[in-house]
C-alpha positions in Angstrom: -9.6 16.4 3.2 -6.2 17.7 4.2 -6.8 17.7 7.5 -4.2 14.5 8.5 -1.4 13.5 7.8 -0.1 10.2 8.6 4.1 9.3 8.9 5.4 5.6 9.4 9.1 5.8 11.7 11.6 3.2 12.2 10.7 3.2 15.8 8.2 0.8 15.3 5.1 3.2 15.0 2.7 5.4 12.5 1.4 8.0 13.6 -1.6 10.7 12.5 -1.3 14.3 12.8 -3.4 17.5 12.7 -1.8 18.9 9.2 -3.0 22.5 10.9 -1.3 22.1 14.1 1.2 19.4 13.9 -0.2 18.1 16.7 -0.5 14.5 17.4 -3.7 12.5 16.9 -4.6 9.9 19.2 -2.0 7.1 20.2 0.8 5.8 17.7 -0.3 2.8 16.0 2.4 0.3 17.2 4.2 -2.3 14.8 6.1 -4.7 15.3 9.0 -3.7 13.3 10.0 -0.3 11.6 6.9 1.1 9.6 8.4 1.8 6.1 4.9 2.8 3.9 1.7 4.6 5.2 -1.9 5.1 3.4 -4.8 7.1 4.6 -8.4 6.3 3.6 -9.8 9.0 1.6 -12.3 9.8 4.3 -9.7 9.8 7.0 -11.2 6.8 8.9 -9.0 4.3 8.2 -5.3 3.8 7.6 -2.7 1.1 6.4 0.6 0.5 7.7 3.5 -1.6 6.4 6.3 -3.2 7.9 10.0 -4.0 5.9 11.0 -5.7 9.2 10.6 -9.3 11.3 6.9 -9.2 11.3 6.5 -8.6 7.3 3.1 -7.2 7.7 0.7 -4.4 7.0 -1.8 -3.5 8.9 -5.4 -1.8 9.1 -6.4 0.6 11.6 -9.3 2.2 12.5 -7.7 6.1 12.7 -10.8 6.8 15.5 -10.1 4.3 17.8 -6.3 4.0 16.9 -7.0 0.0 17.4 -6.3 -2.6 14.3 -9.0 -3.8 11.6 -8.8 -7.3 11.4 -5.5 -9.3 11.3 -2.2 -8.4 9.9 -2.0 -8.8 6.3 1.2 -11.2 5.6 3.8 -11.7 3.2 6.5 -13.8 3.0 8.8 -11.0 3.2 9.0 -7.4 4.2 6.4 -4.8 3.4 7.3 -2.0 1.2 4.6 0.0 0.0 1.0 0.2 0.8 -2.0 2.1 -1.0 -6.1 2.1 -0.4 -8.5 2.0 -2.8 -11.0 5.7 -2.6 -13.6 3.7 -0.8 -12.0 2.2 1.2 -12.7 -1.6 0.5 -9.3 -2.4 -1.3 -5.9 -2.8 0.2 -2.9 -3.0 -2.3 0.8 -4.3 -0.8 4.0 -4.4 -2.5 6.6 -7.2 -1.3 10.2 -8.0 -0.8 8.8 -11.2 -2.1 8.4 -9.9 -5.7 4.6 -9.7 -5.7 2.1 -7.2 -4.9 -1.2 -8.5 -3.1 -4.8 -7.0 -3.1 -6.9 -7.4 -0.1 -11.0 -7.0 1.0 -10.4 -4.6 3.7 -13.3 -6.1 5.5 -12.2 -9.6 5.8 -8.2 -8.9 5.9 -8.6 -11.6 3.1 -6.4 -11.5 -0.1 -8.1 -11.1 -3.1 -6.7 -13.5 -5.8 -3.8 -15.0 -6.3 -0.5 -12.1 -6.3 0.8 -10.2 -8.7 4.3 -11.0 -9.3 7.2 -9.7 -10.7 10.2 -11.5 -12.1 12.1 -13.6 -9.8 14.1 -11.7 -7.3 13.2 -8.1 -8.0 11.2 -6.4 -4.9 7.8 -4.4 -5.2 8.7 -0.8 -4.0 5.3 0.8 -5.4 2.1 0.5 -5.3 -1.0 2.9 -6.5 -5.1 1.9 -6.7 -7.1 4.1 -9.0 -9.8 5.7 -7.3 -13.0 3.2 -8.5 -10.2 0.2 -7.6 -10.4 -1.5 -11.0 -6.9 -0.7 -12.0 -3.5 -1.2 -9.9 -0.1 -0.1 -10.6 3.0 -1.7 -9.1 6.4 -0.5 -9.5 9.6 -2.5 -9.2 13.5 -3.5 -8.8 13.2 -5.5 -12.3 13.1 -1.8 -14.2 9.2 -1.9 -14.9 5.8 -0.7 -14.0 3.2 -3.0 -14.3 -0.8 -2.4 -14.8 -3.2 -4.9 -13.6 -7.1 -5.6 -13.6 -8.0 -5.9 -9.8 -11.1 -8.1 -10.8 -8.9 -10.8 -12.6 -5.6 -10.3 -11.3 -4.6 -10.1 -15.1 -1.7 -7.6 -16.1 -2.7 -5.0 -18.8 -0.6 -4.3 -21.7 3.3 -4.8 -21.9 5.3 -3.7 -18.6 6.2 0.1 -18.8 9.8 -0.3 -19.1 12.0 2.3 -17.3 16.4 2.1 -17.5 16.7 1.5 -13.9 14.1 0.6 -10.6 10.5 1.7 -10.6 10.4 3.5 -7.0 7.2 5.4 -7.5 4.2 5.1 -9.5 0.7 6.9 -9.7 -2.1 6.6 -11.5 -5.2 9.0 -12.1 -8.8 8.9 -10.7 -10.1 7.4 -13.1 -6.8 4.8 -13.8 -6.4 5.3 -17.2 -3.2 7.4 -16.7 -0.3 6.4 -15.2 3.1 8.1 -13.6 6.0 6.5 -13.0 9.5 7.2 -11.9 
């Protein structure tokens, strides 16, 4: 709604703000390490941190009571980019591990098996569409990659780019897709 915004810091926090006032909302949400990507529900009630140090985690919060939903979701490796699904039920994270992982946002419990990468080349983007069907992941290994949330499948080739894929977006409906 505009209303809040939400910043990750390498001091070990997140934090939500009053986009009107700047003003501070509630408590920061503590990691344990620095918090290197943010996501904000689109109803503002809930928000996802991740962390690209020691504790290679994301995490939900509940944005009212500034506590955490669930456990931490874990990778094997740092946490570099997080998104949420419109409603809400669908975590997306992109690894240092070369994968990208969905997760039921109710249970904290990954949804299939990851999406991966090639070998050695980090996840640094991540985007749901809106209904939660389609993600995009963006990585080191010079491509964008689509994938069916319901299978885990990819769709189509990779979008090959000449260097990294550091941001990627795709449309409400997922059927169009930004990358750069």
């Amino acid at each position: 709604d505009g209303k809040t915004a939400l910043t990750g810091s390498d001091d070990k926090t997140a934090q939500l703000w009053e986009a009107a006032t700047g003003k501070p909302i509630g408590p920061p949400l503590q990691h344990q390490s620095a918090v290197s990507a943010v996501a904000l529900s689109a109803d503002g009630k809930m928000a996802l941190t991740g962390s690209n140090g020691n504790d290679k985690t994301a995490q939900l919060w509940d944005t009212v009571t500034g506590k955490p939903i669930g456990p931490p979701l874990q990778h094997p490796h740092l946490v570099l980019a997080v998104a949420l699904s419109a409603d809400g039920k669908t975590a997306l994270t992109g690894s240092m591990d070369t994968t990208a992982r969905l997760w039921e946002t109710a249970t904290g419990q990954p949804i299939g098996p990851p999406l991966r990468h090639q070998d050695q080349y980090q996840v640094v983007a991540v985007a749901l569409s809106a209904d939660g069907k389609t993600a995009l992941t963006g990585s080191r290994d010079k491509s964008a990659r689509m994938w069916d949330t319901a299978t885990g499948k990819q769709i189509g080739l990779p979008l090959q780019h000449q260097n990294e894929v550091t941001d990627v977006a795709l449309s409400a409906d997922g059927k169009t897709a930004l990358t750069g």
